[in-house]
C-alpha positions in Angstrom: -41.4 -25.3 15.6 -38.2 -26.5 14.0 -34.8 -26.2 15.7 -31.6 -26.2 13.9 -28.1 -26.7 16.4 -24.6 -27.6 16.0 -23.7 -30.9 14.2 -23.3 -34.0 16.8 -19.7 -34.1 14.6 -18.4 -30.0 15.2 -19.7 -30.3 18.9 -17.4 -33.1 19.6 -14.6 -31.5 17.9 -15.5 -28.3 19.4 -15.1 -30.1 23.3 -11.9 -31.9 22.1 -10.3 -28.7 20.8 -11.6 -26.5 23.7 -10.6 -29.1 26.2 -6.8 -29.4 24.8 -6.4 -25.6 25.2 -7.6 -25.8 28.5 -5.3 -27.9 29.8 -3.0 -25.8 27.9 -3.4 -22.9 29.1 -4.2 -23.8 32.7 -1.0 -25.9 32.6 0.9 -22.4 31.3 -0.9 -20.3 33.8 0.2 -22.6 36.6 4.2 -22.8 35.4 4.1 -19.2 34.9 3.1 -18.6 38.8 5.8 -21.2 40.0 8.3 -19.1 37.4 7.5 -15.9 39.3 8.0 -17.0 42.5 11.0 -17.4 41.5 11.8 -14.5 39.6 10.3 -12.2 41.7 9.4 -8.6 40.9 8.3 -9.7 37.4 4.7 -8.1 37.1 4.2 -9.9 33.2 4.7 -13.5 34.8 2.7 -13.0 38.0 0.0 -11.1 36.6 -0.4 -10.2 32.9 0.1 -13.7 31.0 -1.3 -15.5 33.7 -4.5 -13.4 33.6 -4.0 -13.8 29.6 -4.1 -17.5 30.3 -7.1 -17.2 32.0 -8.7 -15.4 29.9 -8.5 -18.0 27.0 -9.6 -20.9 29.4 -12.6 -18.9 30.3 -13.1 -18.5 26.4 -12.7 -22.2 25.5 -15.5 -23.0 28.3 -18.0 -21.2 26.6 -17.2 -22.1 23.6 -17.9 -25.4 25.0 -21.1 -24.0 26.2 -22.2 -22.6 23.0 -21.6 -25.7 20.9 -24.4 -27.3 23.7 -26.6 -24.2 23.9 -26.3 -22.0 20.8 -29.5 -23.4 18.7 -31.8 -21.7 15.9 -35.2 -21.4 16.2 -38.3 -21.4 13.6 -41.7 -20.5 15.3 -45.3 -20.2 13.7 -44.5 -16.4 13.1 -40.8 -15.7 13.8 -37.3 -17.5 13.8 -34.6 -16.9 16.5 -30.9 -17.2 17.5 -30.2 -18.6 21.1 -26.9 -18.3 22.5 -25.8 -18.4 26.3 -25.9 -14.9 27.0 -28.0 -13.8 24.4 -30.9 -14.2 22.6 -32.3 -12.7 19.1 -35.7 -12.4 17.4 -37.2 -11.4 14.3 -40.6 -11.6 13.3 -41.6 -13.1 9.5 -42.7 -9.3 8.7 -39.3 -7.9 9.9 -37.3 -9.9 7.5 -35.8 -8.3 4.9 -33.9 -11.2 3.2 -31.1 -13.0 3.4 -27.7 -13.7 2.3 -25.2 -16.9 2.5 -21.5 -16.6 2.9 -19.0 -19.3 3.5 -19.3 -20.0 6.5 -22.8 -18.0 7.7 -26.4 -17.3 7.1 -27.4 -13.8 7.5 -31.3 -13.1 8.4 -31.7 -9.1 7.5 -34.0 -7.3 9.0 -36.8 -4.4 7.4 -35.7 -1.5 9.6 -32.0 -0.6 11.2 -33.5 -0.8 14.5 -33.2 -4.9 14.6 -30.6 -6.7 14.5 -29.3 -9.1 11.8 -29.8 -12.8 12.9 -26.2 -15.0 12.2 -26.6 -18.8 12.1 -23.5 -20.6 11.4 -23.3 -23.1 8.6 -22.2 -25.8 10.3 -25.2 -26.6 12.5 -27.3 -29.4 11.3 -29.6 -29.5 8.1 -28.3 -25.6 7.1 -29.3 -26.6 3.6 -32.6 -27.1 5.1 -32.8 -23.4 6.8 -31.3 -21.9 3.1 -34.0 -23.5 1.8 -36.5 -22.4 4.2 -35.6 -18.8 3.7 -35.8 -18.9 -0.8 -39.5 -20.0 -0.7 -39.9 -16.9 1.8 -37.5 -14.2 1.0 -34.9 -12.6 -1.7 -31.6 -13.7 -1.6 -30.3 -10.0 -1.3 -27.0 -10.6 -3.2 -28.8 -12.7 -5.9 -31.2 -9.4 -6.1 -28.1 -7.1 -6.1 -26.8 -8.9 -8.9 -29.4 -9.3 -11.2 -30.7 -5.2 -10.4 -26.9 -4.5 -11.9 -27.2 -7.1 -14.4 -30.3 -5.5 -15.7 -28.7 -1.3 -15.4 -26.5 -2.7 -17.7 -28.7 -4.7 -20.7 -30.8 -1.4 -20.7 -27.6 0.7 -21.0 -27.3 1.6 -24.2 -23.4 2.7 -23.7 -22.8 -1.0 -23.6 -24.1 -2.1 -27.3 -27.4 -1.2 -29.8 -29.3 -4.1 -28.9 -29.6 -6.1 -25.5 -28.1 -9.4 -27.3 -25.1 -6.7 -28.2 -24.5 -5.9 -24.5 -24.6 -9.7 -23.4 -21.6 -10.1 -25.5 -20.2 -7.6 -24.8 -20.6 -8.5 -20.8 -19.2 -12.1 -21.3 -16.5 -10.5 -23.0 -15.8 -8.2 -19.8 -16.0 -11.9 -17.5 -13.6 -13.7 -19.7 -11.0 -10.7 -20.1 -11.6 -10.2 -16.2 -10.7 -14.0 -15.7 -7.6 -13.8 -17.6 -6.4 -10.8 -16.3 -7.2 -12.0 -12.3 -5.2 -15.1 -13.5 -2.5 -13.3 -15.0 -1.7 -10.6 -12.4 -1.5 -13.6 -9.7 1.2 -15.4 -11.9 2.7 -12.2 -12.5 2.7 -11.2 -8.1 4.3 -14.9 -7.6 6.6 -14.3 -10.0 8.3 -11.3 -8.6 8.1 -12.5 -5.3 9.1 -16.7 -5.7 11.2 -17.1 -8.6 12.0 -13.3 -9.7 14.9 -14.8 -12.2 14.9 -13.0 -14.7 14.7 -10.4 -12.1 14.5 -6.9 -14.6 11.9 -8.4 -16.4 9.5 -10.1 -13.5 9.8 -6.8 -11.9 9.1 -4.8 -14.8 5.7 -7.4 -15.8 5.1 -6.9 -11.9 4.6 -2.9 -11.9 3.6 -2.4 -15.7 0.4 -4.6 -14.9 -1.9 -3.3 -12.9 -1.6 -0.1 -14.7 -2.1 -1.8 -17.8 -5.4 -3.7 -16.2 -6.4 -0.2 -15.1 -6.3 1.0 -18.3 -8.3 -2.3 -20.0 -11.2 -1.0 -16.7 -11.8 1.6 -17.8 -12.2 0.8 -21.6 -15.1 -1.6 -20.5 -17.0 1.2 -18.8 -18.0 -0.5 -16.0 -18.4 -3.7 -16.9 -15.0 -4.8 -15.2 -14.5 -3.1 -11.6 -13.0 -4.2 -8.2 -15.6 -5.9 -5.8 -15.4 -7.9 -2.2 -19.0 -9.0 -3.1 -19.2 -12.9 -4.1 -22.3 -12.3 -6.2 -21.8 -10.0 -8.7 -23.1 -9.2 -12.5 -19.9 -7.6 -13.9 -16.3 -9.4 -14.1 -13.9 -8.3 -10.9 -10.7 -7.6 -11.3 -9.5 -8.2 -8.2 -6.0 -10.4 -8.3 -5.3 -8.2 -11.3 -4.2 -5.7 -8.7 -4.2 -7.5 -5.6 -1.2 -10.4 -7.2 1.0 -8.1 -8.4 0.8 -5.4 -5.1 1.7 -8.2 -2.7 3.9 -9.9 -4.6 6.1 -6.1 -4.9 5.1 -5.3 -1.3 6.7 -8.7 -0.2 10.0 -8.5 -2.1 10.2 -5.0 -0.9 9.7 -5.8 2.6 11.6 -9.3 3.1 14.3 -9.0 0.6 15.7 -5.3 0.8 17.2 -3.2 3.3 16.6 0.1 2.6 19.2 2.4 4.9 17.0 5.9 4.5 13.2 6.0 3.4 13.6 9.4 2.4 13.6 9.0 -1.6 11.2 6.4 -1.2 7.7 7.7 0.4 7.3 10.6 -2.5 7.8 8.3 -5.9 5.2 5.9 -3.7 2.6 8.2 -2.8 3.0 9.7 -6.5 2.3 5.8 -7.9 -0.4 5.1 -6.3 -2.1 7.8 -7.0 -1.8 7.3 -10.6 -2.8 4.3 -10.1 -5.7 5.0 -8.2 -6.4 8.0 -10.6 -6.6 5.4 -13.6 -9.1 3.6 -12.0 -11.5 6.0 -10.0 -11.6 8.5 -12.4 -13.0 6.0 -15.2 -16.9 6.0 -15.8 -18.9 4.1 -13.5 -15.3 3.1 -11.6 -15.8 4.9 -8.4 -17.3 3.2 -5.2 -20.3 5.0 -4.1 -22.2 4.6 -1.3 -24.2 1.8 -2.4 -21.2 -0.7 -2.5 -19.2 0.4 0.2 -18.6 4.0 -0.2 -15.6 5.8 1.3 -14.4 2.6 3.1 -14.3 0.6 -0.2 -12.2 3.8 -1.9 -10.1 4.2 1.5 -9.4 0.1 1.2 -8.5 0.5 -2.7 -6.2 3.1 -1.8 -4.7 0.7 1.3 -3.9 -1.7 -1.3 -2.5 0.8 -3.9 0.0 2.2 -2.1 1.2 -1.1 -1.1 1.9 -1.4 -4.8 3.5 2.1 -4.5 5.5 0.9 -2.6 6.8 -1.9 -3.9 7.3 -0.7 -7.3 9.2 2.7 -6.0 11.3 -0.1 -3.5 12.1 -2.4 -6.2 13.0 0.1 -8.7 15.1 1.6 -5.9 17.0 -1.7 -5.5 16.4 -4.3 -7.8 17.2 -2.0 -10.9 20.6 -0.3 -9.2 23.6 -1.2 -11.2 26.1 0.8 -9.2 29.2 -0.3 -7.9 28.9 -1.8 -4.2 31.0 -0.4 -1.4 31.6 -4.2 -0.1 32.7 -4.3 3.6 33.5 -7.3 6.1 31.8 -6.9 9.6 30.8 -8.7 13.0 27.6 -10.4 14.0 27.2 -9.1 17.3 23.4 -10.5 17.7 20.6 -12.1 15.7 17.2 -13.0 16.3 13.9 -14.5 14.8 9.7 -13.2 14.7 6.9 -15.3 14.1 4.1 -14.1 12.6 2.1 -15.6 9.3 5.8 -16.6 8.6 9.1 -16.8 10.1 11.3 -13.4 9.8 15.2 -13.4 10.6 17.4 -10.8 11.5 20.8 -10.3 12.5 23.1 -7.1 13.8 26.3 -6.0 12.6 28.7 -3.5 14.1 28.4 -0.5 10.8 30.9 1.5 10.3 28.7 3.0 7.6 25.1 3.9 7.6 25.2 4.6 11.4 27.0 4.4 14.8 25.6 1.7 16.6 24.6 -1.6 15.7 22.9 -2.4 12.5 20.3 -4.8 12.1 18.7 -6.3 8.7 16.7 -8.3 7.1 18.5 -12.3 6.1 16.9 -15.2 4.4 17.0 -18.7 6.6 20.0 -19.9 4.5 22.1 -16.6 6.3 20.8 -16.6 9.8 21.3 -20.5 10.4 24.7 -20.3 8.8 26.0 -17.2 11.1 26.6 -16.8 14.6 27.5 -13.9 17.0 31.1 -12.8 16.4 30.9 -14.3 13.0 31.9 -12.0 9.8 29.8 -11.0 7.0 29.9 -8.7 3.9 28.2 -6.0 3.5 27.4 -4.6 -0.4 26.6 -1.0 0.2 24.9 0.3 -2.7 23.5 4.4 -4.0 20.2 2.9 -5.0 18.6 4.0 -8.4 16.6 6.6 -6.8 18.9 7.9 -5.0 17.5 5.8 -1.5 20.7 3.5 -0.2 20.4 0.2 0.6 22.6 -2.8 1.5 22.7 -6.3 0.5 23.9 -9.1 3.3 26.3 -11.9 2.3 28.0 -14.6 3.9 31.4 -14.3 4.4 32.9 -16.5 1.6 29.9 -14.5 -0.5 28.0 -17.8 -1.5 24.8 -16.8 0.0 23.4 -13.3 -0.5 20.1 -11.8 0.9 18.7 -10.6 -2.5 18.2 -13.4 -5.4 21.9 -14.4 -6.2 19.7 -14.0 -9.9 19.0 -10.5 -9.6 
C-alpha cells in the first residue's frame, strides 16, 4: 500500500494562512457584535456578517483539517481519496483513465455510476502517482488527441497523401499561433493605448471576423477549444483578445445615456459572427466536446464583442458637435471588484431629472469633490445612442482618451 498526502511545505503554509484568517475573522466577528450593541436595531451587524464571519473560520479549520487528513491511497486492487467527511474508492477494473490538469489529477471511472477520484497536485511525489497511472491506464486527453489527430491524416479533404495533410496541419498550428498572438495585441491595444484610436478600434472589430473567415478556410483544422490537449491549432485569443479588450473600453470608458440603439446592432454582430464560425465545416461544437454549453459559451463571448464593437462605434467614431455643459458634483463613490471602479453624480439638466452618475477614470475622481464643477460633452452618438464624456473643470482631464 502506498500513500500519497499533502507536502510537509503546503501543510505549513496551509495552517499559517488558515490561522491568520482566523484570527481575522474572529477578531471582525467580535468588533462587529460590540458595533451592534451600539447601533442597535442593525440586523446585518448582529446577525448576518457575524454569522458570515463564522462561517469562514469554520472553513479555515477544516481546511486545517484536510491539509492533516486528506491523503491518497493505493491498495493491492484499488486506489482511494480520504478526506474528513468523505471517502472515495475505485477498484483497478473501474478505472477508465485519467487526465492531469494544472493543478489536479483526475481518476475516471468505467461506468457513470462512480465517481471521479481528484487528487491534488500538490501532495507529495504526484509525479510519482502520474506515473503510476501511464504504466496502467490511457491518458484520456492524450487518447482524445491523437483519435482527432488520426480523423484528420485519413481525411482526404485535408490533402492527397498523409505527408500532404501533416503540412497542411502544421500550417493550421502556426497560422493559429499567430493569429492567438495577434488578436491579444490587437484587444490590448484598443483597450491600453487606443492612440490612434479610429484605427485600434477598427483592427479591434475587423479581426475576429477576419480570423473567422481564415477558420473556416482550414476546414477544421483551426477551431475554438478549452481542452489543453488538442490535435488541431485553437484559436482562442484570436477572439477572446479582441472581445475583452472592446467589452472593457465599452464598459469603463463610455457612458452611454440610452441603450436603445445599442442592443439590436449587438445582437445582429454577434450573430454574424457567430454565423461565420458555426456554420463552417466541421466548426460546430457537438456533443462530444461540450455540446450546447460550449456553443451557448461561444455565443457568451460573442456578444461581448457585439457589444463592444456596436459601443465603440457608437462613441469612439462620433464626430458631432458636443453640447458642453458645467455642472455640480453632488456625490461620488468607489467599487472594488477585480479592479477599482469610480463614479461620481452630477446634478443633469439634460439626460434626466435627478442626479446623474458616470463612469471617471482615477485621474477625475481624486481630483473632484462634492460641490465641485465639471463639464459635461453631450454628444448624438454615431448610431444614433447618446452618450456623454466627463471632464474636469479647466477640461485638462477627460474620461475618454484625450487621443481619441
Amino acid at each position: 500500500m502506498k500513500e500519497y498526502k499533502l507536502s510537509k511545505g503546503w501543510v505549513i503554509t496551509t495552517f499559517f494562512i488558515a490561522t491568520l484568517f482566523i484570527v481575522l475573522f474572529a477578531w471582525l466577528c467580535i468588533y462587529l457584535q460590540q458595533q451592534a450593541m451600539i447601533e442597535k436595531q442593525m440586523p446585518v451587524l448582529t446577525w448576518i456578517i457575524p454569522l458570515g464571519c463564522l462561517f469562514l473560520v469554520l472553513l479555515m479549520i477544516y481546511a486545517m483539517w484536510d491539509a492533516i487528513k486528506g491523503r491518497f491511497v493505493i491498495t493491492g486492487n484499488s486506489v482511494f481519496t480520504e478526506y474528513p467527511f468523505s471517502r472515495r474508492e475505485l477498484l483497478f477494473s473501474e478505472i477508465k483513465g485519467y487526465r492531469v490538469d494544472d493543478q489536479y489529477i483526475h481518476i475516471l471511472p468505467t461506468t457513470r455510476e462512480k465517481k471521479k477520484l481528484r487528487i491534488s497536485k500538490y501532495y507529495g511525489r504526484s509525479q510519482e502517482i502520474i506515473a503510476w497511472l501511464n504504466t496502467r491506464y490511457d491518458d484520456v486527453d492524450a487518447r482524445e488527441s491523437y483519435n482527432e489527430y488520426r480523423e484528420m491524416m485519413d481525411n482526404e479533404e485535408y490533402g492527397r497523401t498523409e505527408i500532404d495533410r501533416a503540412e497542411k496541419l502544421e500550417k493550421a498550428k502556426k497560422t493559429a499561433s499567430f493569429l492567438n498572438f495577434t488578436g491579444a495585441i490587437a484587444g490590448g491595444w484598443i483597450f491600453f493605448w487606443p492612440q490612434p484610436y479610429k484605427l485600434a478600434a477598427t483592427v479591434a472589430i475587423l479581426f475576429p471576423l477576419m480570423a473567422a473567415l481564415i477558420m473556416r478556410k482550414y476546414s477544421g483544422l483551426l477551431r475554438l477549444d478549452v481542452k489543453d490537449k488538442a490535435a488541431y491549432g485553437k484559436l482562442n485569443f484570436a477572439f477572446l483578445g479582441p472581445a475583452f479588450g472592446l467589452a472593457l473600453a465599452a464598459l469603463y470608458e463610455f457612458n452611454i445615456l440610452n441603450y436603445d440603439k445599442i442592443w439590436l446592432p449587438a445582437i445582429v454582430l454577434t450573430i454574424i459572427l457567430g454565423g461565420l464560425v458555426f456554420s463552417g465545416r466541421n466548426l460546430m461544437p457537438t456533443k462530444k466536446n461540450g455540446g450546447a454549453f460550449v456553443f451557448f459559451l461561444m455565443m457568451l463571448f460573442y456578444f461581448g464583442y457585439g457589444f463592444g464593437a456596436i459601443t465603440v462605434i457608437n462613441c469612439g467614431f462620433d464626430d458631432s458637435a458636443p453640447e458642453t455643459k458645467k455642472v455640480t458634483v453632488t456625490d461620488s463613490r468607489s467599487s472594488k471588484g477585480k479592479s477599482y471602479s469610480y463614479y461620481i453624480s452630477v446634478r443633469n439638466g439634460n439626460a434626466t431629472d435627478g442626479p446623474l452618475e458616470l463612469k471617471v477614470p482615477r485621474e477625475i475622481y481624486s481630483t473632484v469633490q462634492k460641490g465641485d464643477e465639471v463639464l459635461l460633452d453631450f454628444r448624438k452618438g454615431l448610431l444614433e445612442a447618446p452618450w456623454v464624456n466627463v471632464r474636469t473643470s479647466d477640461g485638462s482631464v477627460s474620461a475618454v482618451h484625450s487621443h481619441r
